[in-house]
C-alpha positions as CSV (number, residue, x, y, z in Angstrom):
1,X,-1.9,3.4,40.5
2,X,-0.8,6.2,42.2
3,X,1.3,3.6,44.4
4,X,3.2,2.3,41.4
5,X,4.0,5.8,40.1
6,X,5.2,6.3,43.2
7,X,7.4,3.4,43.5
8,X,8.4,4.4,40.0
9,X,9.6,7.8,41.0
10,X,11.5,6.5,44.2
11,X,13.7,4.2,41.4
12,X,14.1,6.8,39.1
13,X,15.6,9.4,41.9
14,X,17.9,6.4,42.9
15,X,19.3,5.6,39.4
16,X,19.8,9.2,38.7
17,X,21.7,9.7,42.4
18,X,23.5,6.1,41.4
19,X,24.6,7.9,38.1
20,X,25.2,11.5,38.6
21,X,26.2,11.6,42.8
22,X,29.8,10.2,41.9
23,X,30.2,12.5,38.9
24,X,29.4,15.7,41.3
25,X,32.4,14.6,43.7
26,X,34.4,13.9,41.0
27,X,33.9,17.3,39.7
28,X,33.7,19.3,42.8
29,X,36.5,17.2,44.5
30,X,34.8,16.3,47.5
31,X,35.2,13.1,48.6
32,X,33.2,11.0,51.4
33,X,36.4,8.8,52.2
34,X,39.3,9.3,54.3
35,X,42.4,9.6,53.0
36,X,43.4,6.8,50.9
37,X,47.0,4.7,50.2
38,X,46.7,3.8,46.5
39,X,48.4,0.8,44.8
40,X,49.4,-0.1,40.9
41,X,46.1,-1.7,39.3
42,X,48.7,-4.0,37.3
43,X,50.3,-5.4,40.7
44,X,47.2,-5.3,42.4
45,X,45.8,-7.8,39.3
46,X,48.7,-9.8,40.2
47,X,48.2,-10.4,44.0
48,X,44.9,-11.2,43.6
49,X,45.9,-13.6,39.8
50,X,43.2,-11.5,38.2
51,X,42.8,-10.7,34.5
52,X,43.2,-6.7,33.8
53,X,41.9,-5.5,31.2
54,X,42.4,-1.7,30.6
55,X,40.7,0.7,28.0
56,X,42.8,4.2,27.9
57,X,40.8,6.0,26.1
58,X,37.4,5.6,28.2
59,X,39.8,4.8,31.3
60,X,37.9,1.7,32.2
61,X,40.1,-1.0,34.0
62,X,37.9,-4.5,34.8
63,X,38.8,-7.4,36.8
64,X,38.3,-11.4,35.5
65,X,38.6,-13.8,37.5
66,X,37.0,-17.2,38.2
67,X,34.1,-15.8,35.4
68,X,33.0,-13.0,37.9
69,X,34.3,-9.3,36.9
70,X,34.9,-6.5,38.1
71,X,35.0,-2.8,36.5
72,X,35.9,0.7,37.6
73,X,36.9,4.3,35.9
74,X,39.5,6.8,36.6
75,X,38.0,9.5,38.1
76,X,34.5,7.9,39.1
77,X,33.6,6.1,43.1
78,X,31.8,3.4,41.7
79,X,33.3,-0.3,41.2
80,X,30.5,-2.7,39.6
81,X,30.6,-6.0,39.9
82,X,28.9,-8.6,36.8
83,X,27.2,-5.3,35.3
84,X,24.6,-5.8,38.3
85,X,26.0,-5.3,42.0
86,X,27.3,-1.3,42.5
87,X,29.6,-0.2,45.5
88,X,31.2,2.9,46.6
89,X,34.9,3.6,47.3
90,X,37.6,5.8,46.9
91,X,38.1,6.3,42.8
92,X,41.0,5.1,40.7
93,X,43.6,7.8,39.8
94,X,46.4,8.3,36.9
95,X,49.6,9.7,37.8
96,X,52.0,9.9,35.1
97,X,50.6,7.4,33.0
98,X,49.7,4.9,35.0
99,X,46.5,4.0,37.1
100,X,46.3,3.7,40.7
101,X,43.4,2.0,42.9
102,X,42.4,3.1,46.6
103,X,42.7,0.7,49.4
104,X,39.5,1.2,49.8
105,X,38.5,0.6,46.0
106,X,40.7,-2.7,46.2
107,X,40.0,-4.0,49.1
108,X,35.8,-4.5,48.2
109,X,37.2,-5.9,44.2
110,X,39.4,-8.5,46.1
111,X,36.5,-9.8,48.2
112,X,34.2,-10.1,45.7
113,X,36.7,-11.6,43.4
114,X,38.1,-14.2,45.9
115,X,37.4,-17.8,44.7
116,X,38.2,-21.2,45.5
117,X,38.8,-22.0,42.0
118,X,40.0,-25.8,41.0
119,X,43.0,-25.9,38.6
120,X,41.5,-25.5,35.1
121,X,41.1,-28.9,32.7
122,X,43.2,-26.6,30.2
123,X,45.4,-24.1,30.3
124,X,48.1,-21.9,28.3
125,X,51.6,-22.4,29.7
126,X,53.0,-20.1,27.3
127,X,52.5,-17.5,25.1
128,X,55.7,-17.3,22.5
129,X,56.1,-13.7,21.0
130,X,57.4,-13.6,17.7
131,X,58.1,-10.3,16.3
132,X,58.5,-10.5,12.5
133,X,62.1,-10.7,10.6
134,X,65.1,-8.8,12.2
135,X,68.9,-8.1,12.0
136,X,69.6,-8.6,8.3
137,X,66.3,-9.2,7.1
138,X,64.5,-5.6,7.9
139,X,61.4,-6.5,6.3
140,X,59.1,-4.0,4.9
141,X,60.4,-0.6,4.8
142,X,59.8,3.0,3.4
143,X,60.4,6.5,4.4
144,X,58.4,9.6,4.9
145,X,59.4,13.2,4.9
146,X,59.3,15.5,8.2
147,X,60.7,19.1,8.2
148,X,62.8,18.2,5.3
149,X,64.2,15.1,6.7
150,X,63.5,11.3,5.3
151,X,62.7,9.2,8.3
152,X,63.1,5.6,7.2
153,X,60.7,3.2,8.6
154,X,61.4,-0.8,9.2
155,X,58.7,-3.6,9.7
156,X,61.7,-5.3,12.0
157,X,61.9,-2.2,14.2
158,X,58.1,-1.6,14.4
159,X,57.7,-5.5,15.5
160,X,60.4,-5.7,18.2
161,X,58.6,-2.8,20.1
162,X,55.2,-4.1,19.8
163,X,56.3,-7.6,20.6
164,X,58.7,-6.1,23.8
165,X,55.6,-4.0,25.3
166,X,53.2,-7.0,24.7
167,X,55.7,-9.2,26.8
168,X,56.0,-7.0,29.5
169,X,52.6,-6.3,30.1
170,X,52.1,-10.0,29.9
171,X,54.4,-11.4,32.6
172,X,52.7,-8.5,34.6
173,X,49.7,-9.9,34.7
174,X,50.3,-13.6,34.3
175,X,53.6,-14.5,36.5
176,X,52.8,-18.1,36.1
177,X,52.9,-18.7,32.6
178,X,56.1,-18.8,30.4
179,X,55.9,-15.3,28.4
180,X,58.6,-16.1,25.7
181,X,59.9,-14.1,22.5
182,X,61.5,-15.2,19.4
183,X,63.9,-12.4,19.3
184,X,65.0,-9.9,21.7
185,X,67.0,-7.6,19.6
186,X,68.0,-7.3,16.2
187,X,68.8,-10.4,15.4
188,X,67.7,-13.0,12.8
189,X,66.2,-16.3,13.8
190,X,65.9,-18.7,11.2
191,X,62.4,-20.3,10.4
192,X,64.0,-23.5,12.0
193,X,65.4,-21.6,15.0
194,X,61.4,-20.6,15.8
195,X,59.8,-23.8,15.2
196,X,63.0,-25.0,17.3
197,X,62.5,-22.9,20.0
198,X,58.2,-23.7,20.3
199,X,59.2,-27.3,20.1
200,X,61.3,-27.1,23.1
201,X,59.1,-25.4,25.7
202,X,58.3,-27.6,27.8
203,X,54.2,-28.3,28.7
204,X,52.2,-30.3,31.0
205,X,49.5,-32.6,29.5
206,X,46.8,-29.8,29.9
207,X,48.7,-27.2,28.6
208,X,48.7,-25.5,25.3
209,X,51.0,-22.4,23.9
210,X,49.7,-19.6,21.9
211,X,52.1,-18.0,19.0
212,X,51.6,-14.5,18.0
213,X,53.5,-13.6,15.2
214,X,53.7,-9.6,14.9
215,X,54.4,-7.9,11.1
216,X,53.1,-5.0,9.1
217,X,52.5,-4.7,5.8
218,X,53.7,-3.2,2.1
219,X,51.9,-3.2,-1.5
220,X,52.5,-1.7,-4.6
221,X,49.5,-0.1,-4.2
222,X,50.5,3.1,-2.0
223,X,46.3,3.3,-1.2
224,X,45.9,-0.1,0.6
225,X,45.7,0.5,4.4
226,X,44.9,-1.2,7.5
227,X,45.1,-4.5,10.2
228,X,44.1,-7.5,9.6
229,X,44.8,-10.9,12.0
230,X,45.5,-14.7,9.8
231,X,44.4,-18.0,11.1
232,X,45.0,-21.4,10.4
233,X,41.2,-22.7,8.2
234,X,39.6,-25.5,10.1
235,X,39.6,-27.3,7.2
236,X,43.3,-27.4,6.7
237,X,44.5,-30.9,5.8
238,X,48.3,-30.8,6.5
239,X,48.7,-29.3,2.5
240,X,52.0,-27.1,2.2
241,X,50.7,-23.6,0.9
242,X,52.1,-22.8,-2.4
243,X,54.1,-19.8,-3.4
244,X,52.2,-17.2,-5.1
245,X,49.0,-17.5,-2.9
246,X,49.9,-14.8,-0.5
247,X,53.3,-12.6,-0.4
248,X,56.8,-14.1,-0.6
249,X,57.8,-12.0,2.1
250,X,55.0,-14.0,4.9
251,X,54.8,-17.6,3.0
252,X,57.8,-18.7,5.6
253,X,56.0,-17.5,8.8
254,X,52.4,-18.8,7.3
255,X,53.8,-22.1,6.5
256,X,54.6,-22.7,10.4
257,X,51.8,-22.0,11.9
258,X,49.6,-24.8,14.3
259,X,47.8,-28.0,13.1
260,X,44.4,-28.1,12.5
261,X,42.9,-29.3,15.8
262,X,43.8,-25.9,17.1
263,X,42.2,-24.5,14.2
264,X,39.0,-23.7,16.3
265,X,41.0,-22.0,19.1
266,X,43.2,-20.1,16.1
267,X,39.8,-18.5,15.0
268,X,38.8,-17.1,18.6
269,X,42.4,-15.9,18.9
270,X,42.3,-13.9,16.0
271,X,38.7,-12.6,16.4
272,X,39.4,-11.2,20.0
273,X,42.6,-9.9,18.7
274,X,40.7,-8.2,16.0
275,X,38.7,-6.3,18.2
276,X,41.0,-5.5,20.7
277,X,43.0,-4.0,17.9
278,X,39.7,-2.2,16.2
279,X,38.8,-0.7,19.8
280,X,42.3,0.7,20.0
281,X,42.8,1.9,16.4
282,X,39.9,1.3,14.1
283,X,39.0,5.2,14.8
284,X,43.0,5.6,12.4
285,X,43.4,2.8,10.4
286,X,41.1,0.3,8.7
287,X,39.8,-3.0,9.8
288,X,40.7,-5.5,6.5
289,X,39.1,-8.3,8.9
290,X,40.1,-11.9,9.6
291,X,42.6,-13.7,6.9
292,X,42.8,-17.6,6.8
293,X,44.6,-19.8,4.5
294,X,46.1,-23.7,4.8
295,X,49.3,-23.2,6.3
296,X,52.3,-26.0,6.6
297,X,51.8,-26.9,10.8
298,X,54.8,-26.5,13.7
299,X,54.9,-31.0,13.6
300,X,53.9,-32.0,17.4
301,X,53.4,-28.4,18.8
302,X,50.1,-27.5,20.8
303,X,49.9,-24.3,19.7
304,X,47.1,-22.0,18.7
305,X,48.7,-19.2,16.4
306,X,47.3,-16.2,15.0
307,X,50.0,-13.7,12.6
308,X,49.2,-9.9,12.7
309,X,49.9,-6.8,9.8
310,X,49.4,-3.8,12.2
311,X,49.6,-1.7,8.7
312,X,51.3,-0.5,5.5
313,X,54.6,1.3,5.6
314,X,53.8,2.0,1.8
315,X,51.0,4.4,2.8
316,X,52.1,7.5,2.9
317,X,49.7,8.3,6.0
318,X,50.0,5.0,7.7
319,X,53.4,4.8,7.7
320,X,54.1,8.2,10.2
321,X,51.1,6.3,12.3
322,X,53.7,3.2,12.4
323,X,56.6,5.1,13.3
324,X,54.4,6.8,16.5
325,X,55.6,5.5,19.5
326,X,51.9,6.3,21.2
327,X,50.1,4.5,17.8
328,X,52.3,1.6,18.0
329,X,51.2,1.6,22.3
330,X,47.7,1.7,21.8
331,X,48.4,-1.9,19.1
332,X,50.0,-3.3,21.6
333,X,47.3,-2.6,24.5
334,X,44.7,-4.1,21.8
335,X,46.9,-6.9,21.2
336,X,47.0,-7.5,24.6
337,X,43.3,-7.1,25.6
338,X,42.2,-9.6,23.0
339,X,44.6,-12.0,24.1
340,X,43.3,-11.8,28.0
341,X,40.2,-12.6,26.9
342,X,40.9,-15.5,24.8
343,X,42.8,-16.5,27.6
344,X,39.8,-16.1,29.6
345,X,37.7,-18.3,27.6
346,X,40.4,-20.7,27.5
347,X,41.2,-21.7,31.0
348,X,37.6,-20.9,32.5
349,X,35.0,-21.8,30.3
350,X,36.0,-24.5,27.9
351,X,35.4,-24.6,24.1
């Protein structure tokens, strides 16, 4: 007896130096490594083809790759590896704005992470960005006061920098894949000019593309607030949806979206899209949850598609969130982290 309380105590001293020895060099600034070089996470995650994932507000970064990851925390020595293996090295730092990783720190996350991996049975070869209306179609608008002046707000403004952000950070991290937009300005494509443009990428057998239509939202009802994601139904039988059964204003976009044997990969899209956007901004604005309805398909496209309403510009407290540059940062990062991980389960695990 007394041996296993003692064999008790040793573990209990070790998880408590495991926990709290890394937080007393953080916060006295001692450190037990030499002086480090430090290198961009983002182009670290791209010399080694890893997956990033980043959380700003608990500055966590983690690793994917090959279905092993790896995580780490601004500020902290530890880097552990599938939530079971723990090493030491030199922490990750911020400098103005964006996070760094010690040789040291990057060095042990490449080893760990370096696998033989055989190219997947499927893949996405592109991911085609379409940020909602533009040029002389401005979408949902309305206006707000601030120190006495109205500040007009646009949903084809609010889109194009969502949609711009999420396809830079995208060709960041995944150099081999075709990271496409709609628009690029303020221009209008027509309905034809998008289904023209996903009709044209050109795939290999294996691959697939994924559509990501960006909007927000309006309603008479200045109360409604909130993000929600739309999917294509699995049971969706090629049926046109009629006018009347959601917005004028989306039907067009709707209509487009993928055939139903992508319906299944639709419905992860949009739940990991969900959350990525709930852990980002569900603290500000409501969750409204996953929308589906039978929309007409993109004919011969292989394309997963979800379409997002990041919020109301008719709510008179949503609408100055909307017009935040840092609110409309943190959507994107959400955006963006649910769409690595679909990715994720994607090209390494199957469906």
């Amino acid at each position: 007896m007394k041996q296993k309380l003692k064999n008790k105590n040793y573990k209990f001293v070790f998880f408590l130096f495991i926990v709290f020895y890394p937080l007393f060099l953080s916060a006295t600034g001692y450190s037990l490594f030499a002086e480090e070089k430090y290198t961009p996470a983002f182009d670290f995650a791209k010399k080694i083809r890893a997956e990033i994932t980043w959380e700003p507000v608990s500055e966590i970064v983690v690793f994917t790759k090959g279905g092993h990851t790896a995580s780490c925390k601004v500020g902290q020595s530890t880097v552990i590896f599938d939530r079971v293996k723990l090493e030491f090295a030199a922490a990750p730092i911020k400098k103005s704005g964006l996070l760094f990783l010690s040789s040291t720190m990057a060095g042990i996350i490449e080893s760990y992470l370096f696998v033989e991996n055989p190219e997947p049975e499927f893949k996405i070869g592109a991911i085609l960005i379409d940020p909602g209306h533009g040029g002389k179609d401005p979408g949902a608008h309305g206006s707000y006061s601030k120190a006495g002046k109205k500040i007009k707000v646009y949903e084809k403004n609010i889109a194009l920098t969502v949609g711009t952000d999420l396809c830079q950070m995208l060709k960041q991290t995944y150099p081999d894949k075709k990271i496409l937009m709609t628009r690029k300005g303020d221009t209008y494509p027509t309905l034809g000019d998008r289904v023209e443009m996903a009709n044209n990428i050109k795939l290999k057998p294996n691959e697939a593309i994924v559509f990501i239509s960006i909007h927000v939202n309006a309603s008479f009802n200045t109360k409604a607030s909130g993000f929600e994601v739309w999917y294509l139904p699995r049971n969706y039988r090629r049926t046109l949806l009629e006018k009347g059964t959601v917005s004028n204003e989306i039907l067009p976009i709707l209509n487009s979206m993928m055939e139903e044997e992508f319906s299944m990969e639709s419905i992860l899209l949009a739940k990991n899209i969900l959350e990525g956007l709930n852990m980002q901004i569900g603290e500000q604005s409501k969750n409204r949850g996953l929308k589906e309805n039978a929309w007409f398909v993109v004919r011969n496209a292989k394309m997963p598609s979800v379409l997002i309403e990041l919020g109301f510009v008719s709510n008179p407290v949503e609408i100055k969130l909307l017009d935040s540059p840092s609110y409309l940062k943190k959507s994107t990062v959400g955006i963006y982290n649910g769409l690595v991980k679909f990715i994720s389960q994607f090209e390494n695990y199957g469906f």
